[in-house]
C-alpha positions as CSV (number, residue, x, y, z in Angstrom):
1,X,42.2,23.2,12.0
2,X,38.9,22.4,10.1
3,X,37.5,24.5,7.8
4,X,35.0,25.5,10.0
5,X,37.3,26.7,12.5
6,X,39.1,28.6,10.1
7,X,35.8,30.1,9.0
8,X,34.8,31.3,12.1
9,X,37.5,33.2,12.9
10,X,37.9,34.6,9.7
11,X,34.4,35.9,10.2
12,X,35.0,36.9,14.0
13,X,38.0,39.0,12.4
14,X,36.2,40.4,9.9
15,X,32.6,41.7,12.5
16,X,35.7,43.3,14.5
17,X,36.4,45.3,11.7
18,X,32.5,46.3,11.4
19,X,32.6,46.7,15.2
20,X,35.5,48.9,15.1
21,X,33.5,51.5,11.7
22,X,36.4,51.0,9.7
23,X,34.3,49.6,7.1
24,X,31.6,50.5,5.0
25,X,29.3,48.3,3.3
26,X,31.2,46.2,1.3
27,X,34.8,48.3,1.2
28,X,36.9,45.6,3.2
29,X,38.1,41.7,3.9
30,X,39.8,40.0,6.1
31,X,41.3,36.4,5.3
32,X,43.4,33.8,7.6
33,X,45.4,30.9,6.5
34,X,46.0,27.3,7.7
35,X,49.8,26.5,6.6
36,X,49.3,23.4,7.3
37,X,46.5,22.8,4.8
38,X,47.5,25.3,2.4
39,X,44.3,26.9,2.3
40,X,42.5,30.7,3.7
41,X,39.2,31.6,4.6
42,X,38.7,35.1,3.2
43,X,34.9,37.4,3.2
44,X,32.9,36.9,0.0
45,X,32.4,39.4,-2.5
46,X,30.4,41.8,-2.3
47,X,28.5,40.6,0.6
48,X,27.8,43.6,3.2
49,X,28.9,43.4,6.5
50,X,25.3,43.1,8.2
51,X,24.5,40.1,6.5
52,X,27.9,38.7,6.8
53,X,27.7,34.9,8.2
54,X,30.6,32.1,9.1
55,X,28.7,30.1,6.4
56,X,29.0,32.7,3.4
57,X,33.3,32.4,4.2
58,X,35.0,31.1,1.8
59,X,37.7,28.4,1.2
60,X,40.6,29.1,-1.4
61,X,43.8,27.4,-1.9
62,X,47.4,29.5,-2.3
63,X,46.7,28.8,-6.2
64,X,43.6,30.7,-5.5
65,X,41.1,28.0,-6.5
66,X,38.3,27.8,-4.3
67,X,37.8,24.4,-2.4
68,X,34.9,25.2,-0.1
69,X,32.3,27.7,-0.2
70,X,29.4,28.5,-2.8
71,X,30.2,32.1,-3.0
72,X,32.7,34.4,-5.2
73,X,35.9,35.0,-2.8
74,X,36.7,38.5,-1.9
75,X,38.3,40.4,-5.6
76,X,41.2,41.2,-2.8
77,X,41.7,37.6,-3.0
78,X,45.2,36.9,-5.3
79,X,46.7,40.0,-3.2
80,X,45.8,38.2,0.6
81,X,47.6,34.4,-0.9
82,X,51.0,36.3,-2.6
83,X,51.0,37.9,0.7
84,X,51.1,34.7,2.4
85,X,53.2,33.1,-0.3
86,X,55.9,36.0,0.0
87,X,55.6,37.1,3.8
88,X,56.4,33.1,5.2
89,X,55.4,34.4,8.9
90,X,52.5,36.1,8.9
91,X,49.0,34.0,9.4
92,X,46.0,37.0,8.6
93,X,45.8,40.1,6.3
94,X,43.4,42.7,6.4
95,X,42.4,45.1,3.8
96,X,40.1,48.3,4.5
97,X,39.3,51.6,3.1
98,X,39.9,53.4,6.5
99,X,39.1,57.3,6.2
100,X,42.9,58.4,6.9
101,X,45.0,55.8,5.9
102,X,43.3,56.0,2.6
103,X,44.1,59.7,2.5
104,X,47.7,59.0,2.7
105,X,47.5,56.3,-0.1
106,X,45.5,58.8,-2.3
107,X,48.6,61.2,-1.3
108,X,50.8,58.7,-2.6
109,X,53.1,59.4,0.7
110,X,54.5,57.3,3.7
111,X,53.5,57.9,6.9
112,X,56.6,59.4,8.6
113,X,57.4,58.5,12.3
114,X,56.3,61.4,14.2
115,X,55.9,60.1,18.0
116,X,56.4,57.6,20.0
117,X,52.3,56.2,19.1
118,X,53.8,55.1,15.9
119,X,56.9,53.7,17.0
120,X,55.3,51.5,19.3
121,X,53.6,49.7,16.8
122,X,55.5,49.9,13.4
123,X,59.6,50.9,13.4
124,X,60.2,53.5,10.7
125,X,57.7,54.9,8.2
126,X,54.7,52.7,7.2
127,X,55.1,52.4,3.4
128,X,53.9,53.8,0.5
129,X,54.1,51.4,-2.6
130,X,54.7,52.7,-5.9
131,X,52.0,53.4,-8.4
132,X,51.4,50.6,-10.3
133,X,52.2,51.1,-14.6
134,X,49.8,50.6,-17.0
135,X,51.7,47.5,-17.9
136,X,50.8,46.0,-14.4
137,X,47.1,46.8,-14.6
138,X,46.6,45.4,-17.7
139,X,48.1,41.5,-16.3
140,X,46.6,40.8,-13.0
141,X,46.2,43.9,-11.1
142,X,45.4,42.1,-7.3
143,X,48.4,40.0,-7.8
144,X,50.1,43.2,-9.1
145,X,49.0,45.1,-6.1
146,X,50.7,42.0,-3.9
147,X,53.8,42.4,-6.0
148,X,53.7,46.1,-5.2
149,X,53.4,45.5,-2.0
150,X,56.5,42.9,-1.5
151,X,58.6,45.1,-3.8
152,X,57.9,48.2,-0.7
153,X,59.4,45.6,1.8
154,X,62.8,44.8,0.2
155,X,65.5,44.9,2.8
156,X,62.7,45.4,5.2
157,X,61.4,42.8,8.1
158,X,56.9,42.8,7.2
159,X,56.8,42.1,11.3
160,X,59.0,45.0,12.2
161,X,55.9,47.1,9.9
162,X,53.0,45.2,9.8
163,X,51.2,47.6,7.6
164,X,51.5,48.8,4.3
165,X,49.9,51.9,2.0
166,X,49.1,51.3,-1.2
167,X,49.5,54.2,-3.6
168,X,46.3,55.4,-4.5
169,X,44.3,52.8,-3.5
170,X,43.9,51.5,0.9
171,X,46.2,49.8,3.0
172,X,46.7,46.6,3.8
173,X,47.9,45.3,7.4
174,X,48.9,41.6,8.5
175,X,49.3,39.6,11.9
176,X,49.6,36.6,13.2
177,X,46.0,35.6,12.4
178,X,43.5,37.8,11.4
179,X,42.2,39.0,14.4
180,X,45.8,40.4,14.9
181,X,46.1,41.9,11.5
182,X,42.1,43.7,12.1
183,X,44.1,45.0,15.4
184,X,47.1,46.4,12.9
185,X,44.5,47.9,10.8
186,X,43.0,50.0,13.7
187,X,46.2,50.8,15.2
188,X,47.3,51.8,11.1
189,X,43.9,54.3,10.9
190,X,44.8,55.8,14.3
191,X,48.6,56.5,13.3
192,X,47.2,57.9,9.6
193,X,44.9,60.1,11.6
194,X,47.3,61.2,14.3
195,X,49.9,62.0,11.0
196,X,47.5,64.1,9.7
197,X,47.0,65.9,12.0
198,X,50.6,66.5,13.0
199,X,51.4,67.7,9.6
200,X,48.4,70.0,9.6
201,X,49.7,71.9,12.7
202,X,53.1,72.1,11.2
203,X,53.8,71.3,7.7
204,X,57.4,71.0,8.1
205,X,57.8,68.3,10.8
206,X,60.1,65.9,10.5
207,X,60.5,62.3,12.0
208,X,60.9,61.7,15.8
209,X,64.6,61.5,16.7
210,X,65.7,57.5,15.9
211,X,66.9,57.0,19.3
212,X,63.2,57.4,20.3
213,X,61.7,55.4,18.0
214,X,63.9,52.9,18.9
215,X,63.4,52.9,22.4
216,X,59.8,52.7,22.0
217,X,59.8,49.6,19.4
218,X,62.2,47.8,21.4
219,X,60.8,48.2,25.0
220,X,57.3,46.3,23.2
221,X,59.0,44.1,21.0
222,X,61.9,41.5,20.6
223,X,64.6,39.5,23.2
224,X,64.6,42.5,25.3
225,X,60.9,43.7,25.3
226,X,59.9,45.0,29.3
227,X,56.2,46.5,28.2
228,X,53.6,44.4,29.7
229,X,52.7,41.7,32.0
């Protein structure tokens, strides 16, 4: 894929996420890699949506030098390649401060499995990572926030929940490019939202029954999947 390629739909990804208001100003990026080249396109810095362009995208390696581009990658940028270096399969990662889902990060909490919304699109509670020690802000705290996210997955399959809350700070989500992992993120702010609510009309809810949740991962996803055309 050429660079320009990979910018383009890097950017496309990243005016969905406009499109969809789950940004504002500057409070998000989306990147996408080329495996084969070893390299992402990711937003700039600081650069506001509005006069967001496929030129002002930005070419970075996995050791997160940039090779292509005139402006400052996104800060987000060491979390997106350890990501990508740790999570083999997955080919976009988005990063927002959605309303809701950023509520349950400032909570510090999972998002629990309450209906069968969830289960369709995540299997098992979306993840809360730790809160990250003093020791870890004081290195490099976007790697460290990559770390913290990898650590939340041990024993767990990042395709099975591709979506992740990061305590007191804003999810991340991932896909198979990043117009997939922009997709995660709105499906991620509609779950948080949907949570939220459920817990506010009765505190004490617990998770759907498993054999639902099941049921409903399984019918959309893997060898036995019947949802769709």
């Amino acid at each position: 894929m050429s660079y320009t390629e990979l910018k383009r739909q890097a950017w496309e990804a990243n005016m969905e996420l406009h499109r969809r208001g789950l940004v504002l100003y500057t409070w998000g990026n989306v990147s996408q890699i080329d495996r084969d080249r070893g390299i992402i396109a990711i937003k700039p810095s600081g650069v506001p949506y509005e006069r967001l362009s496929v030129d002002d995208m930005v070419i970075v390696d996995l050791e997160n030098q940039r090779v292509e581009g005139t402006l400052n990658p996104s800060s987000d940028t060491r979390t997106h390649t350890h990501l990508y270096t740790q999570f083999e399969t997955i080919g976009g990662v988005t990063h927002t401060h959605s309303t809701y889902a950023t509520a349950w990060a400032q909570a510090q909490q999972e998002i629990p499995c309450f209906g069968t919304t969830h289960a369709d699109y995540a299997y098992g509670s979306i993840p809360c990572t730790k809160i990250m020690s003093n020791a870890q802000i004081e290195r490099d705290y976007e790697e460290e926030t990559g770390i913290q996210i990898t650590q939340a997955f041990a024993g767990r399959n990042p395709l099975e929940t591709p979506m992740v809350i990061v305590a007191g700070h804003a999810p991340f989500t991932w896909g198979k490019n990043a117009s997939e992992s922009v997709y995660h993120a709105v499906v991620l702010e509609e779950i948080a939202r949907m949570a939220f609510l459920t817990r506010s009309i009765d505190p004490l809810r617990g998770p759907l029954k498993q054999e639902i949740m099941d049921k409903h991962y399984q019918r959309k996803h893997g060898k036995n999947a019947y949802y769709g055309q």
